[in-house]
C-alpha positions in Angstrom: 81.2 89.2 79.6 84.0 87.7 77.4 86.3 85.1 79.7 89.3 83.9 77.9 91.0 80.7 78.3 92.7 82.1 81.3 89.4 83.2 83.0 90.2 87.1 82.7 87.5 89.5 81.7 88.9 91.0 78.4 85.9 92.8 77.0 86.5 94.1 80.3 90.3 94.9 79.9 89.4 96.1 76.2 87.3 99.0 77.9 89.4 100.2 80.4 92.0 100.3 77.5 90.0 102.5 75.3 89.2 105.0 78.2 92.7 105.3 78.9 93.4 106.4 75.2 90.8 108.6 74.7 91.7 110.4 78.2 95.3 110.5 77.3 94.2 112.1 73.8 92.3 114.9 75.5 95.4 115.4 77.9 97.5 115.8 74.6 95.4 118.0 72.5 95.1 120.3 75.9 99.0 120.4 76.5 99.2 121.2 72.7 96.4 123.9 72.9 97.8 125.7 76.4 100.9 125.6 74.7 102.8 123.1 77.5 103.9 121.0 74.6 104.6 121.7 71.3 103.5 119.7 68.0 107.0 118.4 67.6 107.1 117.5 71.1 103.6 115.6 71.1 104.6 113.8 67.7 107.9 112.6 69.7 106.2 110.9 72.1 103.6 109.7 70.1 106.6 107.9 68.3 108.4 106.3 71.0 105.4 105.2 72.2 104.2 103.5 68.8 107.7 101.9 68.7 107.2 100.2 72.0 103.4 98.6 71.0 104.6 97.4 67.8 102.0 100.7 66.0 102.0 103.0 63.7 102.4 106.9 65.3 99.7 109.3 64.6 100.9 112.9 63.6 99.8 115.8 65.7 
């Protein structure tokens, strides 16, 4: 277990984070594959979020 300075568990928090991405991946690539969003769509959001963590997008 890795305990910062601040005793939370952020190997932890680190984990959880990249489950979340790679389940909201597979949510994207099956709205963009049933056809409930379309490439432009998914490359919008993928934008707006990037802007709001300080990333780069990726481009569906």
């Amino acid at each position: 277990m890795e305990v910062n300075t601040e005793g939370q568990d952020t190997g932890s928090e680190r984990g959880q984070i990249h489950f979340l991405a790679a389940l909201l991946d597979e949510l994207m690539r099956k709205m963009l594959a049933t056809g409930a969003l379309t490439q432009a769509e998914l490359n919008e959001i993928e934008l707006a979020a990037a802007k709001r963590v300080g990333g780069q997008p990726r481009a569906w």
